[in-house]
C-alpha positions as CSV (number, residue, x, y, z in Angstrom):
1,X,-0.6,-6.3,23.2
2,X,2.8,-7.1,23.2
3,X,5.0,-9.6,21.4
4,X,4.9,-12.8,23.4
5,X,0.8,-12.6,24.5
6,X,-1.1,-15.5,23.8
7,X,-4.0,-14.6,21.5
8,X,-7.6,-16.5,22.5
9,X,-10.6,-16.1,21.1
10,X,-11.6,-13.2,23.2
11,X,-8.7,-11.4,23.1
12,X,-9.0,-11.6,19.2
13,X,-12.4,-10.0,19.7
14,X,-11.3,-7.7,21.4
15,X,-8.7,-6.7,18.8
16,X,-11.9,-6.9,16.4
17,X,-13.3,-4.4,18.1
18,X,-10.5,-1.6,18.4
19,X,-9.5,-2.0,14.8
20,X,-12.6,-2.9,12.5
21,X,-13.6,0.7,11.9
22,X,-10.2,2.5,10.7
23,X,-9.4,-1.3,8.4
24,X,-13.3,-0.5,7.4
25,X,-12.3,3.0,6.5
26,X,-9.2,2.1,4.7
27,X,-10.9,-0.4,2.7
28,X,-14.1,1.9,1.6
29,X,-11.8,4.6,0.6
30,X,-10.3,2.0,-1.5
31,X,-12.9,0.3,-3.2
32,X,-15.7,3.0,-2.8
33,X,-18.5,0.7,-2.1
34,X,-20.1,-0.3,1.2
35,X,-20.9,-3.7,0.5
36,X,-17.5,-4.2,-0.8
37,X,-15.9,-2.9,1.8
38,X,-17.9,-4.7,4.4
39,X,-17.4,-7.9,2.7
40,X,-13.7,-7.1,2.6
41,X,-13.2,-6.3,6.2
42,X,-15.0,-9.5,7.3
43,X,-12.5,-11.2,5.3
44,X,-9.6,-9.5,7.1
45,X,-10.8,-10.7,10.3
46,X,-11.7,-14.0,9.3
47,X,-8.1,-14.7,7.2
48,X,-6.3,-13.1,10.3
49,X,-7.9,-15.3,12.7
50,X,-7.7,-18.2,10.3
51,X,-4.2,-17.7,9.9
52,X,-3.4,-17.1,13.9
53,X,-4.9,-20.6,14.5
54,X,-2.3,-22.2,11.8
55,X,0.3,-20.6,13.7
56,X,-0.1,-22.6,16.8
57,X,3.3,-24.2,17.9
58,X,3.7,-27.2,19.9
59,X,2.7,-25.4,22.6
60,X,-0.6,-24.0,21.1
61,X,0.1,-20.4,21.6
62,X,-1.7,-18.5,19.4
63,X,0.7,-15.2,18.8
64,X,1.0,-11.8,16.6
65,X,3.5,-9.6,16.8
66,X,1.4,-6.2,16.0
67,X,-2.0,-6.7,15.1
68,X,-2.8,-3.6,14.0
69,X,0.2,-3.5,11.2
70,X,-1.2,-7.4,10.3
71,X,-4.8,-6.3,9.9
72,X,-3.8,-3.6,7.1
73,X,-0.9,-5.7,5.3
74,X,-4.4,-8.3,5.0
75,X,-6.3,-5.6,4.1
76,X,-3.8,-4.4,1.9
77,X,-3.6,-8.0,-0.1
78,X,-7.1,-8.3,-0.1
79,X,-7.6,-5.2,-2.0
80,X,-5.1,-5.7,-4.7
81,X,-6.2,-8.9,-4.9
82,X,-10.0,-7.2,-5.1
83,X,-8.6,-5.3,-8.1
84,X,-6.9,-7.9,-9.7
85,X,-9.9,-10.1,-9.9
86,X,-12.3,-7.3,-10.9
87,X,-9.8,-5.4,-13.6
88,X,-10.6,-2.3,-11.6
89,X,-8.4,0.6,-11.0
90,X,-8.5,1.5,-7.0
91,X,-10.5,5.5,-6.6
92,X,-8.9,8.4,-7.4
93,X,-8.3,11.3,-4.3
94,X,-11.2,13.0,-6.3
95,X,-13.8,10.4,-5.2
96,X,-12.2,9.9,-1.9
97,X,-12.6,13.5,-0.8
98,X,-16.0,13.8,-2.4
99,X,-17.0,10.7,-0.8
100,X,-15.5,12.2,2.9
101,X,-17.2,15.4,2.5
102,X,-20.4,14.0,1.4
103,X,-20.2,11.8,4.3
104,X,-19.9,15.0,6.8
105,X,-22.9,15.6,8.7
106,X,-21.6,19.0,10.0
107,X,-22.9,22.4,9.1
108,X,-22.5,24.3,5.6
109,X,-19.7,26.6,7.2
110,X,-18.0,23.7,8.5
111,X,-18.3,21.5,5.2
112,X,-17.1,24.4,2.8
113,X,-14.0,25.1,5.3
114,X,-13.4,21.1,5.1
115,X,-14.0,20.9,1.2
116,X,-11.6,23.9,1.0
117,X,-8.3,22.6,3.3
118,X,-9.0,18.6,1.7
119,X,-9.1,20.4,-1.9
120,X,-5.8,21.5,-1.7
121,X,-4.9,18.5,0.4
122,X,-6.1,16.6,-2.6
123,X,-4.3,18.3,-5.2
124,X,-1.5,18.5,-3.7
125,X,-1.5,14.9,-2.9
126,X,-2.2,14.1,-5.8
127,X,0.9,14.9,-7.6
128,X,2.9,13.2,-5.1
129,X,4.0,8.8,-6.0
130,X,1.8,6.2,-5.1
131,X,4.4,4.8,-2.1
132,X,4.2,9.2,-0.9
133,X,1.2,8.8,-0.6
134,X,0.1,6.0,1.3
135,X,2.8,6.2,3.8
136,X,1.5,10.0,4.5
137,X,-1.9,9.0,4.5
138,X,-1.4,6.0,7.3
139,X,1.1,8.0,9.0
140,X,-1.6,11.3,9.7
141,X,-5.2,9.9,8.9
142,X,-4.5,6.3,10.5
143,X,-2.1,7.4,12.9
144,X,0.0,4.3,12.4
145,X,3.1,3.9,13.9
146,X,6.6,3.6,11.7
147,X,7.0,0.9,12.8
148,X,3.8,-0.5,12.0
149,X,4.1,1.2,8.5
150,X,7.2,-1.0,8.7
151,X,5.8,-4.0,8.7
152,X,2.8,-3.6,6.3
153,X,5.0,-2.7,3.5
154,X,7.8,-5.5,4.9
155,X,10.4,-2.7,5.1
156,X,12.6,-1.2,7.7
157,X,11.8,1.2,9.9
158,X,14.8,3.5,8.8
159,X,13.5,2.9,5.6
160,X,9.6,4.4,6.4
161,X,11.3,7.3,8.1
162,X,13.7,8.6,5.0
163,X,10.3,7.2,2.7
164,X,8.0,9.6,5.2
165,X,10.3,12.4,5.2
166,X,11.2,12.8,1.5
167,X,7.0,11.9,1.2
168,X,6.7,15.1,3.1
169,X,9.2,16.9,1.4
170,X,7.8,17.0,-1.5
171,X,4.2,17.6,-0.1
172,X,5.6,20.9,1.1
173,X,7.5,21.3,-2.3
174,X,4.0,20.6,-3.8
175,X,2.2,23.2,-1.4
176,X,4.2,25.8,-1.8
């Protein structure tokens, strides 16, 4: 969808459908609860759609830049937000990779060869900043875009690439 296309109601559902299970994902491994996470991802979709229909001009073009970078910066608020309200600390790498491998329905072979490569994954992701971190994990797992990175965090692209590089940088440093 590019910049200057009109969003309708079908088209949004559209967009519903090609992004609900990665801002799902994103969410869980967040908060670490289905319900939770379910209830949070409605709310993406409903907030973004909500706030698409404010945006109508004069015309009443409905329009979004990049909906894919605007469903996780939502996502994104809604979880701190989620945190905030709760006094709950977001899950450690520790639960997320437990909770991925558990979630695996492939063979033993398979899941011991995936529990080894996310173990050190995990550690070594571990040691790395908060901001290293996410941006590597969007970047490779969600296969977002820099510049899409760039406009979840409200930065510049220029400034996602030197964050990404020195991220992975120091991943190496850390795996080494």
């Amino acid at each position: 969808m590019d910049n200057q296309s009109q969003i309708n109601e079908q088209q949004f559902l559209e967009l519903y459908d090609a992004h609900v299970g990665k801002i799902y994902r994103y969410i869980y491994f967040r908060v670490g609860s289905q319900e939770q996470a379910q209830d949070l991802t409605s709310e993406v979709f409903l907030k973004s759609w909500q706030y698409i229909g404010n945006r109508q001009p004069a015309t009443g073009n409905r329009q979004l830049k990049n909906p894919r970078a605007f469903f996780y910066q939502v996502a994104r608020n809604l979880i701190t937000d989620f945190y905030r309200q709760k006094d709950r600390s977001p899950l450690s790498l520790d639960e997320i990779v437990d909770k991925t491998i558990a979630d695996k329905k492939d063979g033993p072979g398979e899941a011991a060869a995936v529990s080894l490569d996310m173990d050190a994954v995990k550690t070594a992701l571990s040691r790395l900043s908060d901001d290293y971190r996410e941006v590597i994990i969007w970047r490779y797992l969600d296969e977002l875009e820099i510049k899409e990175i760039a406009q979840i965090l409200d930065k510049r692209e220029g400034t996602v690439r030197t964050l990404l590089s020195r991220a992975l940088s120091s991943l190496k440093e850390v795996l080494k």
